[in-house]
Predicted model as a PDB file, atoms N, CA, C, CB and O in Angstrom, pLDDT in the B-factor column:
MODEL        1                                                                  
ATOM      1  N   UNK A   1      89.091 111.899  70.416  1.00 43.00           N  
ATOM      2  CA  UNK A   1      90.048 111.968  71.508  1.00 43.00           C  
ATOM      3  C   UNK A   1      90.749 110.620  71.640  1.00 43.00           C  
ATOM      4  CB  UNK A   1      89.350 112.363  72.837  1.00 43.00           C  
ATOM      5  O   UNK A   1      90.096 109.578  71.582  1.00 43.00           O  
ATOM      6  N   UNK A   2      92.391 110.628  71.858  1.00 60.00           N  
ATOM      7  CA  UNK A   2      92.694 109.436  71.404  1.00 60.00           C  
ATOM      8  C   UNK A   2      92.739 109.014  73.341  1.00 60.00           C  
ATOM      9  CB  UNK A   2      94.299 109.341  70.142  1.00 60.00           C  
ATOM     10  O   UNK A   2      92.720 109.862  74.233  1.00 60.00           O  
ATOM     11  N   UNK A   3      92.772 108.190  73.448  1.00 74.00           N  
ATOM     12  CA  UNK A   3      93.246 107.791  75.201  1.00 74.00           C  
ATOM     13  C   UNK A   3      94.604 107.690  75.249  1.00 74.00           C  
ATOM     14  CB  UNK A   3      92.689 106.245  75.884  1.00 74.00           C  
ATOM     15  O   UNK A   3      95.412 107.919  74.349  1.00 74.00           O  
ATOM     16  N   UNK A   4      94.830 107.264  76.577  1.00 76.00           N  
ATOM     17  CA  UNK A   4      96.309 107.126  77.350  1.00 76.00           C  
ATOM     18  C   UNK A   4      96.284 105.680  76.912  1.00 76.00           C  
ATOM     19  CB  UNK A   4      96.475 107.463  79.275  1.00 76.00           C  
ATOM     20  O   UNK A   4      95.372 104.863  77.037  1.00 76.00           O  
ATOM     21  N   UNK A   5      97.536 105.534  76.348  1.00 78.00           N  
ATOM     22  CA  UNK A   5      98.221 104.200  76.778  1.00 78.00           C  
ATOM     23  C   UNK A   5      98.970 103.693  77.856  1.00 78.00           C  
ATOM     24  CB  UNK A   5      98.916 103.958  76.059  1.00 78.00           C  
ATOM     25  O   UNK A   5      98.904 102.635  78.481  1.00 78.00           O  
ATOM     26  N   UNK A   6      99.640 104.603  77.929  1.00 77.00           N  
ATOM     27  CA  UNK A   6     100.777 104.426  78.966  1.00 77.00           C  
ATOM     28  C   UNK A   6     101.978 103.825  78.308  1.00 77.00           C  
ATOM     29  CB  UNK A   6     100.342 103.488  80.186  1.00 77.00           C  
ATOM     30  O   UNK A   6     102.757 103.066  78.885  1.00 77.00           O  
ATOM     31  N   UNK A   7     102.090 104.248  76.950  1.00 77.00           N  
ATOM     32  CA  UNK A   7     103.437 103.541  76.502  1.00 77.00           C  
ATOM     33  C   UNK A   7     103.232 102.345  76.261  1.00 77.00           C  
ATOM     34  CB  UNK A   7     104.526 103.542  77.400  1.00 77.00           C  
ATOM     35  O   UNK A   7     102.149 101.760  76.245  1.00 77.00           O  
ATOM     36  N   UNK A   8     104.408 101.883  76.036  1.00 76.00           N  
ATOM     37  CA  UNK A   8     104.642  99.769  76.261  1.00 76.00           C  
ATOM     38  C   UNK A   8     104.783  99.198  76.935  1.00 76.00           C  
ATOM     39  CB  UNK A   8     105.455  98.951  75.928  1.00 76.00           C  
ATOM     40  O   UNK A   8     105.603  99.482  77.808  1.00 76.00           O  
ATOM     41  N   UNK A   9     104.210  98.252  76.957  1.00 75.00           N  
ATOM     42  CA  UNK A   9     104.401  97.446  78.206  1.00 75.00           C  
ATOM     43  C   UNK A   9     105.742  96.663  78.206  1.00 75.00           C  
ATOM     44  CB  UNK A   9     103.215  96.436  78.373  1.00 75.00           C  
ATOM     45  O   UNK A   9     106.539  96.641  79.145  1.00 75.00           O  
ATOM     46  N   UNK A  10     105.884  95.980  76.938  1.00 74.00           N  
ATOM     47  CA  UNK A  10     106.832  95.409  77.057  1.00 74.00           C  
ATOM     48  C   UNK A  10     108.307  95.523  75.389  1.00 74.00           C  
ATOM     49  CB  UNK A  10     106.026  93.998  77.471  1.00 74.00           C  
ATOM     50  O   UNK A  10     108.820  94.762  74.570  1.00 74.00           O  
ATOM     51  N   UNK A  11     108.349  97.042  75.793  1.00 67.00           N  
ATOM     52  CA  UNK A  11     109.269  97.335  74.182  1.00 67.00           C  
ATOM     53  C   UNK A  11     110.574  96.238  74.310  1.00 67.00           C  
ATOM     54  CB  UNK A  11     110.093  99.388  74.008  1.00 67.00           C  
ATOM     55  O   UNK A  11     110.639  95.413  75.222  1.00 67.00           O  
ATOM     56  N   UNK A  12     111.497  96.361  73.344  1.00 70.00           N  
ATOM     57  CA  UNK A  12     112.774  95.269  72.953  1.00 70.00           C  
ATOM     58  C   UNK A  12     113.349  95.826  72.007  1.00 70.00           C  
ATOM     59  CB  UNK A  12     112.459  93.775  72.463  1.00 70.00           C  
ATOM     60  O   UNK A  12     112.829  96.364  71.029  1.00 70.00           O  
ATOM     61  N   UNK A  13     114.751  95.688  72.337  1.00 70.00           N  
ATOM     62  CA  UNK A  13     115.664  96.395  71.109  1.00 70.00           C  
ATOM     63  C   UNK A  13     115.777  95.068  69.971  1.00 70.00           C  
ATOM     64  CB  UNK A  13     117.541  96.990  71.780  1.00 70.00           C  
ATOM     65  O   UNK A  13     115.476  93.914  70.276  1.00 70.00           O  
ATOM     66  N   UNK A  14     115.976  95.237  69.424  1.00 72.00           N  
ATOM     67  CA  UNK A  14     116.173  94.475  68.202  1.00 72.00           C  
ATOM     68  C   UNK A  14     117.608  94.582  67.011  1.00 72.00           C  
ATOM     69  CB  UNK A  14     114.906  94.869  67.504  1.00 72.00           C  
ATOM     70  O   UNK A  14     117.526  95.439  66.132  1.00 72.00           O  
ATOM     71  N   UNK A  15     118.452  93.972  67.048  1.00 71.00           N  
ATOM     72  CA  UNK A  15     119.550  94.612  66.161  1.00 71.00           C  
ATOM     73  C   UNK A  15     119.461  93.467  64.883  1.00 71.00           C  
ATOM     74  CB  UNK A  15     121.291  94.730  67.048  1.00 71.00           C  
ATOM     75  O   UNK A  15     118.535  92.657  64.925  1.00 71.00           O  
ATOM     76  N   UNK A  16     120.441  93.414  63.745  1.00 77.00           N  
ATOM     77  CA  UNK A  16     120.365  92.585  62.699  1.00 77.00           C  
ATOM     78  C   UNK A  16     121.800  93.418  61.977  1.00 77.00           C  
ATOM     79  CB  UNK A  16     118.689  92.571  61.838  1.00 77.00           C  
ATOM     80  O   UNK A  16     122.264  94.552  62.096  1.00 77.00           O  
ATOM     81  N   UNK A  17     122.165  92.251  61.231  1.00 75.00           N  
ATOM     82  CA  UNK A  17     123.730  92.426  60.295  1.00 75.00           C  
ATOM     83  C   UNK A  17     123.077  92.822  58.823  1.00 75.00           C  
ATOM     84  CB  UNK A  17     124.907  90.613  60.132  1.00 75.00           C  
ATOM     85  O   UNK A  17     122.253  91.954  58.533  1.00 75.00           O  
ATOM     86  N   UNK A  18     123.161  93.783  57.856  1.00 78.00           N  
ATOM     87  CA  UNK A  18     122.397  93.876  56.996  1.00 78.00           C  
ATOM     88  C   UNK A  18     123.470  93.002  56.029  1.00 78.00           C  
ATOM     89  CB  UNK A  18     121.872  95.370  56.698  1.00 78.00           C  
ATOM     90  O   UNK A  18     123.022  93.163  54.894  1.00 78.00           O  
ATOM     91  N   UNK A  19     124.530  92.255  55.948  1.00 77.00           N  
ATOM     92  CA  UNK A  19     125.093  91.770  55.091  1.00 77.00           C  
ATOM     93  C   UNK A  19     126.842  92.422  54.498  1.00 77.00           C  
ATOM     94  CB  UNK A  19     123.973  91.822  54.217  1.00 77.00           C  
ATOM     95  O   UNK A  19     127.759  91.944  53.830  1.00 77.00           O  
ATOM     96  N   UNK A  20     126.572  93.774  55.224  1.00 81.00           N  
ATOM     97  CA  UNK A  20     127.830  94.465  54.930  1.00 81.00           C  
ATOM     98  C   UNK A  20     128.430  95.284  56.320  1.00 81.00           C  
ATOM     99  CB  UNK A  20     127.521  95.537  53.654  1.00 81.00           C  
ATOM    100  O   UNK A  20     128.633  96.484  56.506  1.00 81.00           O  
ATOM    101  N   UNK A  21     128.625  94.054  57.235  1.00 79.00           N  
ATOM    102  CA  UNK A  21     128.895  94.576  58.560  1.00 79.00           C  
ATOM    103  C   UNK A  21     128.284  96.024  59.056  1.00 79.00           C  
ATOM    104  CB  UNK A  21     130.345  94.640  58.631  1.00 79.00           C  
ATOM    105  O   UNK A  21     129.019  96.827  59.631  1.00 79.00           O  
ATOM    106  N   UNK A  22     127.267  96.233  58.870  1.00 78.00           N  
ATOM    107  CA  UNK A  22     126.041  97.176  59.630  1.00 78.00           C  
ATOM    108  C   UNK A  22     125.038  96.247  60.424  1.00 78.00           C  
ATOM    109  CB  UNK A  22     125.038  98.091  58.417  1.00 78.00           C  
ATOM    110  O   UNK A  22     124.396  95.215  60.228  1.00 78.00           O  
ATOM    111  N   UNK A  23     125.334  97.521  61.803  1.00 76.00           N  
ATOM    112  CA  UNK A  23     124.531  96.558  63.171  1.00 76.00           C  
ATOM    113  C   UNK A  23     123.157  97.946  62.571  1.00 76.00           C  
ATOM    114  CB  UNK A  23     125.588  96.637  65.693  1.00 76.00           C  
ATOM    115  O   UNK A  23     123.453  99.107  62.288  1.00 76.00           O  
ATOM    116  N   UNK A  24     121.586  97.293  62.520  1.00 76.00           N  
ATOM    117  CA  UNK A  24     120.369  98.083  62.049  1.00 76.00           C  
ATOM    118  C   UNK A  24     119.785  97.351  63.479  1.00 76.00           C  
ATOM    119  CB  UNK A  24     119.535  97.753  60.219  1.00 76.00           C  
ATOM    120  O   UNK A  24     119.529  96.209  63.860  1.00 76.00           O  
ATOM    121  N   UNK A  25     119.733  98.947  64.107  1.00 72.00           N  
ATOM    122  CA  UNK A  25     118.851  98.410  65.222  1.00 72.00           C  
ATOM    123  C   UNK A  25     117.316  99.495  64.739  1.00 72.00           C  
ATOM    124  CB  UNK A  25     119.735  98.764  67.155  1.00 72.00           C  
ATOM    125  O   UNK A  25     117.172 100.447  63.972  1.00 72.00           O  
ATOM    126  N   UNK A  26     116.097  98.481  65.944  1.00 69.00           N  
ATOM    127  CA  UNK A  26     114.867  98.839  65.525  1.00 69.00           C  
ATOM    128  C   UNK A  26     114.170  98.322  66.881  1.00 69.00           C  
ATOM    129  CB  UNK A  26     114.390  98.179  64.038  1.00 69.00           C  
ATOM    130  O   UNK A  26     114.558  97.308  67.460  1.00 69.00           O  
ATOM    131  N   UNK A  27     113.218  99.033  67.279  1.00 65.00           N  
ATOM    132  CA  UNK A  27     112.519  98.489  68.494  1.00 65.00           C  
ATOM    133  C   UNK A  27     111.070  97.994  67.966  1.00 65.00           C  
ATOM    134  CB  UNK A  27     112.387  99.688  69.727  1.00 65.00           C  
ATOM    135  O   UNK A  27     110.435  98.758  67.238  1.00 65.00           O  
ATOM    136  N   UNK A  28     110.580  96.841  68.288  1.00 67.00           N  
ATOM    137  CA  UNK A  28     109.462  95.791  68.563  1.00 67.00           C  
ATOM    138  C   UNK A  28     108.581  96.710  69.475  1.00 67.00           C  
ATOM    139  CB  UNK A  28     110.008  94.246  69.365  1.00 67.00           C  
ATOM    140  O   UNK A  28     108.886  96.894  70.653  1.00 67.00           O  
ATOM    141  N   UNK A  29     107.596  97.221  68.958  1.00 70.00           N  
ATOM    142  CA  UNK A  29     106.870  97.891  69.716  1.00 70.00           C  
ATOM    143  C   UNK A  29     105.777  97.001  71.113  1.00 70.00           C  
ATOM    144  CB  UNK A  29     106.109  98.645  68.589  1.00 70.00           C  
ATOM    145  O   UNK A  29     105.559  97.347  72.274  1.00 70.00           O  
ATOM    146  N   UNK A  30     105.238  95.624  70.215  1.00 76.00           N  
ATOM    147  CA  UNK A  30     104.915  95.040  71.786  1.00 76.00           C  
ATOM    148  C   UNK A  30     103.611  95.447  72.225  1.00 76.00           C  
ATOM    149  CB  UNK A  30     105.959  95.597  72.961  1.00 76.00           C  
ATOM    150  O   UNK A  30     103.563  96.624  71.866  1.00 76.00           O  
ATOM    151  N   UNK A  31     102.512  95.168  72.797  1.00 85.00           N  
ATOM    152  CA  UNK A  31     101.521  95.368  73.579  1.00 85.00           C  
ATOM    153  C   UNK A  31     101.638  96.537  74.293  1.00 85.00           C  
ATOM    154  CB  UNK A  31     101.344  94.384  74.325  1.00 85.00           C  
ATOM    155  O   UNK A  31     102.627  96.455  75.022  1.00 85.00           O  
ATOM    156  N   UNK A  32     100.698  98.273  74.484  1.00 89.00           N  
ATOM    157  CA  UNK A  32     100.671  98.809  75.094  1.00 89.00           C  
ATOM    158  C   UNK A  32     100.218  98.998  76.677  1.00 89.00           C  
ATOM    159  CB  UNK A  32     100.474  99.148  74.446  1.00 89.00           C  
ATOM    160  O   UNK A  32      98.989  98.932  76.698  1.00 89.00           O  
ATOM    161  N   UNK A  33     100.659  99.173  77.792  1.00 92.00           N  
ATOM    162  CA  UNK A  33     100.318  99.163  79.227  1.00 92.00           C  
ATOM    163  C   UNK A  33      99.097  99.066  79.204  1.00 92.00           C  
ATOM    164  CB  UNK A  33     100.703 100.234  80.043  1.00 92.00           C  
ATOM    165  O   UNK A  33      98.677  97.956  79.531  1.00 92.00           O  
ATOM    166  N   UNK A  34      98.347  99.825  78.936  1.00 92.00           N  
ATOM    167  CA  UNK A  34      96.781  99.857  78.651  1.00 92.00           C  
ATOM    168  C   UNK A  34      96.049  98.210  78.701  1.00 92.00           C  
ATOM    169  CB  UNK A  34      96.560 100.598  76.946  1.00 92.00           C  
ATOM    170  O   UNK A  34      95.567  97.441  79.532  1.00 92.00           O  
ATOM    171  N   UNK A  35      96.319  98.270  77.298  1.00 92.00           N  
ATOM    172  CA  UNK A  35      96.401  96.756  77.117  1.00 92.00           C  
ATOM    173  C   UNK A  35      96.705  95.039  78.079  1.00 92.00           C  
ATOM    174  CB  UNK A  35      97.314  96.902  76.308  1.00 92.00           C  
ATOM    175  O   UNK A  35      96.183  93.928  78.174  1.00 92.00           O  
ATOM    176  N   UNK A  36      97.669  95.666  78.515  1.00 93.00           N  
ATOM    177  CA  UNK A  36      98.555  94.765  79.663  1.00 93.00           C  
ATOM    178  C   UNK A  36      97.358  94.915  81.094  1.00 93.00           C  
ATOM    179  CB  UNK A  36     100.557  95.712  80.092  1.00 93.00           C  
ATOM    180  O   UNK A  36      96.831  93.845  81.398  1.00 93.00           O  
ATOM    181  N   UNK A  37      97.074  95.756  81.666  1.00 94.00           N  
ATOM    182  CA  UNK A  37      96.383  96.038  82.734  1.00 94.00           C  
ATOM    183  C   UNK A  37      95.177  95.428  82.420  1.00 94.00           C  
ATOM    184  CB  UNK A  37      96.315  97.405  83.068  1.00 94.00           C  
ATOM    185  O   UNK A  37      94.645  94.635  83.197  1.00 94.00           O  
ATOM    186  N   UNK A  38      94.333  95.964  80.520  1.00 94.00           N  
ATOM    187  CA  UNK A  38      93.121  95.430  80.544  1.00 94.00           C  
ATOM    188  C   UNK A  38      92.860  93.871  81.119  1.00 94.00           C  
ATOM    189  CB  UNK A  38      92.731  95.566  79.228  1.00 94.00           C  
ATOM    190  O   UNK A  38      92.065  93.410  81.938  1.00 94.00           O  
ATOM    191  N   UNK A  39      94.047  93.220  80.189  1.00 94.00           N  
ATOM    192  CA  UNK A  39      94.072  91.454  80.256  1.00 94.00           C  
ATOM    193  C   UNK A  39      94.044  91.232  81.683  1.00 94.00           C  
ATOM    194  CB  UNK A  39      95.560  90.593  79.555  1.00 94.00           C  
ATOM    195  O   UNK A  39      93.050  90.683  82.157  1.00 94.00           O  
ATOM    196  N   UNK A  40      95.260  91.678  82.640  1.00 94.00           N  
ATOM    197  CA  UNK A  40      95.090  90.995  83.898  1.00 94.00           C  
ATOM    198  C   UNK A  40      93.641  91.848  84.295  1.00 94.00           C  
ATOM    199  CB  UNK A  40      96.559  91.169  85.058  1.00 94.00           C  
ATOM    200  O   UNK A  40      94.607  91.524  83.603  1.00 94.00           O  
ATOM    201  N   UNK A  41      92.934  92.260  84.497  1.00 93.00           N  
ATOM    202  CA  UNK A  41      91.515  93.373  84.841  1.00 93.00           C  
ATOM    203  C   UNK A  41      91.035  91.668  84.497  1.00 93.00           C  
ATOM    204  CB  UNK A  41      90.850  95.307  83.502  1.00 93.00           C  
ATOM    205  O   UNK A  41      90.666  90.892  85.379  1.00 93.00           O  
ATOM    206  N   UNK A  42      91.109  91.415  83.430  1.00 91.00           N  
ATOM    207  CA  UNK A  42      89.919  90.838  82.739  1.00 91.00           C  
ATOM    208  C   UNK A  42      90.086  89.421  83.122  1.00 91.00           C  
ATOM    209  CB  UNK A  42      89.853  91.078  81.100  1.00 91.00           C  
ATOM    210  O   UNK A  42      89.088  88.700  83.098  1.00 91.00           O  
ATOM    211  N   UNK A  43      91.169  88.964  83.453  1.00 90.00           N  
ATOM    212  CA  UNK A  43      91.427  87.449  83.809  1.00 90.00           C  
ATOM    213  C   UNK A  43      91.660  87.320  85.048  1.00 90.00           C  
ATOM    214  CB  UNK A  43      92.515  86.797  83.155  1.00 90.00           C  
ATOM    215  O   UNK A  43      92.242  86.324  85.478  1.00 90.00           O  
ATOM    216  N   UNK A  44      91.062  88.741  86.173  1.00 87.00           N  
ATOM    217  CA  UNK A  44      90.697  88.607  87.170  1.00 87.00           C  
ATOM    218  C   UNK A  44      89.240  88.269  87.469  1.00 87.00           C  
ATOM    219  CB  UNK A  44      91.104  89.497  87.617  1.00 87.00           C  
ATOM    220  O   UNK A  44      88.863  87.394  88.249  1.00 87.00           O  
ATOM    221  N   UNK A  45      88.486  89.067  86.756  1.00 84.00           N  
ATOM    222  CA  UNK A  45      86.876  89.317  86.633  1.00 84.00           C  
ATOM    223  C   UNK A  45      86.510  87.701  86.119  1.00 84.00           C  
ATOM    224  CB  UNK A  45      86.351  90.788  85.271  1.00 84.00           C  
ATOM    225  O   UNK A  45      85.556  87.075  86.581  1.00 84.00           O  
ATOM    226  N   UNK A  46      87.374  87.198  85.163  1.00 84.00           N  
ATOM    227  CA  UNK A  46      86.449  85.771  84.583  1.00 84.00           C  
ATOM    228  C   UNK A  46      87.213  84.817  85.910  1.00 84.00           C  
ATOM    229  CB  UNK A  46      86.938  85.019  82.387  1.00 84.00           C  
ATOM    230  O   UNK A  46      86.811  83.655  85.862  1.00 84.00           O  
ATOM    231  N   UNK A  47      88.012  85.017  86.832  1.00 84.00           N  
ATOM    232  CA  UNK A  47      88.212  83.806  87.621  1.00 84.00           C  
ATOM    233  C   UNK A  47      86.819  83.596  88.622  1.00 84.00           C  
ATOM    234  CB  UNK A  47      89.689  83.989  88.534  1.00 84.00           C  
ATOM    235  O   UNK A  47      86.266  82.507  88.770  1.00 84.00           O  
ATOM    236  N   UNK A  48      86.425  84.743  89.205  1.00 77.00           N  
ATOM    237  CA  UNK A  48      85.413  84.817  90.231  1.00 77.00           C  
ATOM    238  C   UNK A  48      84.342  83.915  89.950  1.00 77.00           C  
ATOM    239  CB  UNK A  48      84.890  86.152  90.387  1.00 77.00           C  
ATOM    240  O   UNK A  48      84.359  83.423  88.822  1.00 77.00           O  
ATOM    241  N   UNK A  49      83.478  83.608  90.665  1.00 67.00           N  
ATOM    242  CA  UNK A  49      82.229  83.065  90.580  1.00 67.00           C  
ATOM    243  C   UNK A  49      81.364  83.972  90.251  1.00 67.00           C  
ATOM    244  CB  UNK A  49      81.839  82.463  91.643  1.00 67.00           C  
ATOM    245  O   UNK A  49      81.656  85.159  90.401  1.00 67.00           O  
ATOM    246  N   UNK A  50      80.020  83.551  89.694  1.00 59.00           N  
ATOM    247  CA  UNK A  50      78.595  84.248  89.217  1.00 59.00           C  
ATOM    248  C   UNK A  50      78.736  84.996  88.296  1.00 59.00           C  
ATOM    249  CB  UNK A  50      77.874  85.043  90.123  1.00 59.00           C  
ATOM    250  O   UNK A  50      79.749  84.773  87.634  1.00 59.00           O  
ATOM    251  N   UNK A  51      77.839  86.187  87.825  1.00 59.00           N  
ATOM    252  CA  UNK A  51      77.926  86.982  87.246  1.00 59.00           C  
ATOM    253  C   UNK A  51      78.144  86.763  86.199  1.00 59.00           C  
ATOM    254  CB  UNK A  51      78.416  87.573  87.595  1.00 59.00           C  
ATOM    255  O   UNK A  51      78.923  87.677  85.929  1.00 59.00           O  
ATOM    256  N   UNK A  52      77.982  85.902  84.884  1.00 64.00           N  
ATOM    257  CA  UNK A  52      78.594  85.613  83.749  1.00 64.00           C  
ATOM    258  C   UNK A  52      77.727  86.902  82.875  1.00 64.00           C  
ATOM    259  CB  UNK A  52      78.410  83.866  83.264  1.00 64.00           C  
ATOM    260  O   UNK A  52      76.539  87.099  82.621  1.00 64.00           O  
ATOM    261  N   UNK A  53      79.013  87.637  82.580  1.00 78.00           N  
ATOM    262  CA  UNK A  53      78.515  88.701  81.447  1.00 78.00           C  
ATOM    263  C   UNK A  53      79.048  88.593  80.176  1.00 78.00           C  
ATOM    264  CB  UNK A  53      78.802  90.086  81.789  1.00 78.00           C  
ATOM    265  O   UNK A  53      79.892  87.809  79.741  1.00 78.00           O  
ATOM    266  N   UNK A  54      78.285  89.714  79.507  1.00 83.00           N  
ATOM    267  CA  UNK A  54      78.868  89.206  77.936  1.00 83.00           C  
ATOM    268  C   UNK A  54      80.158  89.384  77.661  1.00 83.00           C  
ATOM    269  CB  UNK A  54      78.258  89.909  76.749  1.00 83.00           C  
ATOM    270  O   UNK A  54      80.779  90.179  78.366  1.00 83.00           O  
ATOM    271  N   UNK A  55      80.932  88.591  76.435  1.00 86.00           N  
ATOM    272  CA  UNK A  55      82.356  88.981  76.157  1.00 86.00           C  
ATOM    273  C   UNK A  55      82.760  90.353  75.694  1.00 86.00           C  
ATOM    274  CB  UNK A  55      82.830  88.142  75.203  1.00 86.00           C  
ATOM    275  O   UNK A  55      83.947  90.595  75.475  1.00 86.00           O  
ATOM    276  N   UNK A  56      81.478  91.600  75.475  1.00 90.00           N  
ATOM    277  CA  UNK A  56      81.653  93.127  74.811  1.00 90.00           C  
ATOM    278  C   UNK A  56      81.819  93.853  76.379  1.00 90.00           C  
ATOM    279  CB  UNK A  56      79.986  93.825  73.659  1.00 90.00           C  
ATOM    280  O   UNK A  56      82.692  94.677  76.653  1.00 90.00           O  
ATOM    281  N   UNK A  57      80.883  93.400  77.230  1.00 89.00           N  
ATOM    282  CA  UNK A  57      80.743  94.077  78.656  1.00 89.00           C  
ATOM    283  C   UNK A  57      82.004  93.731  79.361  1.00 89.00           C  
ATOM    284  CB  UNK A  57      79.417  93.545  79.554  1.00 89.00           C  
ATOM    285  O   UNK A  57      82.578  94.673  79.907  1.00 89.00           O  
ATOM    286  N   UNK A  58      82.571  92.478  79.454  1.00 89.00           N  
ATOM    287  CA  UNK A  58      83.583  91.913  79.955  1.00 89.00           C  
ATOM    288  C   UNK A  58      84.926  92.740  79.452  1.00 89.00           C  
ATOM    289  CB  UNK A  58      83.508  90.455  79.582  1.00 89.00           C  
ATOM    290  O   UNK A  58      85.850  92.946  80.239  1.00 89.00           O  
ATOM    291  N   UNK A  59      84.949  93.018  78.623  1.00 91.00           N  
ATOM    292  CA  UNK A  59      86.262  93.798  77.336  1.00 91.00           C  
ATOM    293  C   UNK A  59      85.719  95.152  77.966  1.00 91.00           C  
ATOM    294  CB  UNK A  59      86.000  93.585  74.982  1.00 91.00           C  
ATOM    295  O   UNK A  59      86.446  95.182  78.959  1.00 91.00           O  
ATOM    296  N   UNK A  60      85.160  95.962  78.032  1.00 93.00           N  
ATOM    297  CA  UNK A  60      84.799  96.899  78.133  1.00 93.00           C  
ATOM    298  C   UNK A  60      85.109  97.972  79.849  1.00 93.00           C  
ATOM    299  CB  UNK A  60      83.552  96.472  77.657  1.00 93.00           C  
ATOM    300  O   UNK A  60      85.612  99.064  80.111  1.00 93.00           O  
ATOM    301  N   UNK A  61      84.408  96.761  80.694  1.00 92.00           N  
ATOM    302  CA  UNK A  61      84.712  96.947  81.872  1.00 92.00           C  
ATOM    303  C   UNK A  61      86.492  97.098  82.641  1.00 92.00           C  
ATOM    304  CB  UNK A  61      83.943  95.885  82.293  1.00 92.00           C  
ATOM    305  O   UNK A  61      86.991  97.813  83.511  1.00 92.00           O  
ATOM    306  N   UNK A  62      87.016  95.935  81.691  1.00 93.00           N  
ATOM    307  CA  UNK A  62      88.196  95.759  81.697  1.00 93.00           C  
ATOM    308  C   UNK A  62      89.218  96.742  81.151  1.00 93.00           C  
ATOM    309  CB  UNK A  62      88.262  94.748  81.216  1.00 93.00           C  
ATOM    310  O   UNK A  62      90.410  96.551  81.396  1.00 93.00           O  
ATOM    311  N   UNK A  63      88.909  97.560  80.580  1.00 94.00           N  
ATOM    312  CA  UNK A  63      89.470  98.852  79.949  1.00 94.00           C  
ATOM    313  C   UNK A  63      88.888  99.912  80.990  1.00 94.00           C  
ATOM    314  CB  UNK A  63      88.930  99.138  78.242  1.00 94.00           C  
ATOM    315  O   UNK A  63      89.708 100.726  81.413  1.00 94.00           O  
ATOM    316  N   UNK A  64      88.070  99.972  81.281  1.00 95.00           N  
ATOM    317  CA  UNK A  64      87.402 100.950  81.964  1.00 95.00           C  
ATOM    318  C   UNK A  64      88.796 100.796  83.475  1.00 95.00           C  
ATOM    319  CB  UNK A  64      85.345 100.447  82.269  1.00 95.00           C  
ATOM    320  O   UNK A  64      89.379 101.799  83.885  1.00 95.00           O  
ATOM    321  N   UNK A  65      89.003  99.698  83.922  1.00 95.00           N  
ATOM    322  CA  UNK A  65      90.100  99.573  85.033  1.00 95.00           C  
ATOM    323  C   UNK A  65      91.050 100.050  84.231  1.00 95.00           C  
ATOM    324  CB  UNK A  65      90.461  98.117  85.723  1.00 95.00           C  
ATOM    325  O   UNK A  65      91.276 101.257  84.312  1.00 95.00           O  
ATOM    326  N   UNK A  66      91.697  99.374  83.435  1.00 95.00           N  
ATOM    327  CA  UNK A  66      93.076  99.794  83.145  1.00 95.00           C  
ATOM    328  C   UNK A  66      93.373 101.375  83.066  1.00 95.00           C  
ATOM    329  CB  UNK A  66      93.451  99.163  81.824  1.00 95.00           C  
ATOM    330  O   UNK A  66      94.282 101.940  83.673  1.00 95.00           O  
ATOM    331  N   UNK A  67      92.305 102.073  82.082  1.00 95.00           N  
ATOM    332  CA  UNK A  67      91.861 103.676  82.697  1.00 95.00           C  
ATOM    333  C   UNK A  67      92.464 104.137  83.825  1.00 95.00           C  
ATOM    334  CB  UNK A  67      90.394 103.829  83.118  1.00 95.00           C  
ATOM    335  O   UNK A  67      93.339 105.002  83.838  1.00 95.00           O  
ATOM    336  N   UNK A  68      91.822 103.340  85.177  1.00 96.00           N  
ATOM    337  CA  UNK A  68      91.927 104.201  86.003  1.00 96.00           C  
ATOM    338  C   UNK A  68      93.045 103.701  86.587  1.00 96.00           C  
ATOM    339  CB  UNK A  68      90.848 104.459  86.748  1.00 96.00           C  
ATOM    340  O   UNK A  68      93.632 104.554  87.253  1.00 96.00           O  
ATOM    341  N   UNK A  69      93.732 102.254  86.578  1.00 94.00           N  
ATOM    342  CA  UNK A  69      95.025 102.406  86.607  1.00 94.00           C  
ATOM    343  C   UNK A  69      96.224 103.065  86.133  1.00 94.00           C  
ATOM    344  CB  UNK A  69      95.164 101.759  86.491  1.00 94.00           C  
ATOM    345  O   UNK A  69      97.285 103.103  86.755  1.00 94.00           O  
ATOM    346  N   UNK A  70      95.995 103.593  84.977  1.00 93.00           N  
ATOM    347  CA  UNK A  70      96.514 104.366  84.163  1.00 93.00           C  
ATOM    348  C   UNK A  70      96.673 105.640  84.859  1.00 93.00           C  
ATOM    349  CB  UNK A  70      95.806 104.403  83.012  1.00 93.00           C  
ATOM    350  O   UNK A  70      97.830 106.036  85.000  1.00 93.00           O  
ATOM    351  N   UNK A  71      95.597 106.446  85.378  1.00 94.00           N  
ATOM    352  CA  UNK A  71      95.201 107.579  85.921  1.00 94.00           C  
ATOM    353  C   UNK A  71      95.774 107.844  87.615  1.00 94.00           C  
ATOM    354  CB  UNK A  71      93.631 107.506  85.753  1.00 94.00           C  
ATOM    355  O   UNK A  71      96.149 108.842  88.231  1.00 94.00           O  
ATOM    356  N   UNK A  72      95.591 106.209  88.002  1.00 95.00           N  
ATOM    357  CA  UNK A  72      96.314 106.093  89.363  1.00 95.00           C  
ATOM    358  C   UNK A  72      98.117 106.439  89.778  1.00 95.00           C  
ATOM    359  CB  UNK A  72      96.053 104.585  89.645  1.00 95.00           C  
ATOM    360  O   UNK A  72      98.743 106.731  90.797  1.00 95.00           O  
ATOM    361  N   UNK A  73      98.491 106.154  88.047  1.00 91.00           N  
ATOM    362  CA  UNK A  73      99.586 106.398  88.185  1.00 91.00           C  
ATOM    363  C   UNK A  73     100.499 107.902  88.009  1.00 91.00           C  
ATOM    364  CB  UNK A  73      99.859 105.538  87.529  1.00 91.00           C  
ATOM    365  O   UNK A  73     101.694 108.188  87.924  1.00 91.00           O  
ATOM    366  N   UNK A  74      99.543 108.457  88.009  1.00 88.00           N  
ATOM    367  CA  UNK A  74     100.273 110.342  87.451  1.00 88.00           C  
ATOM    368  C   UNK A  74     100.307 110.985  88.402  1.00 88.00           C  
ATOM    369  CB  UNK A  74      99.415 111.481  86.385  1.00 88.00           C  
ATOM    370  O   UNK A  74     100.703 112.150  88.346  1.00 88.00           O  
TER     371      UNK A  74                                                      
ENDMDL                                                                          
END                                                                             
């Protein structure tokens, strides 16, 4: 089962001259939302005091939010 991403977080058009006056556009796909939510999740959890857990539990937990942010949003 694949999960939700939620898309990109942060897509970008991209254009370029191929040499014979052609505009080749292409989009930069970029970090998925998922992703984006995990990091701030996770660089909330390591600011706090105590609790020092491992870096697999820490990654883990942090996805587990973005989840349900993900889910918060439908």
């Amino acid at each position: 089962m694949s999960k939700e991403t939620g898309g990109q977080a942060f897509p970008r058009q991209q254009w370029e001259y191929d040499g014979q006056n052609n505009v080749l556009q292409y989009q930069e796909e970029g970090m998925t939302l998922r992703d984006y939510f995990a990091a701030k999740a996770m660089q909330g959890d390591l600011s706090k005091d105590g609790g020092f857990e491992t870096p697999s539990r820490i990654a883990k937990y942090a996805y587990e939010i973005a989840d349900a942010m993900l889910e918060a949003r439908k």
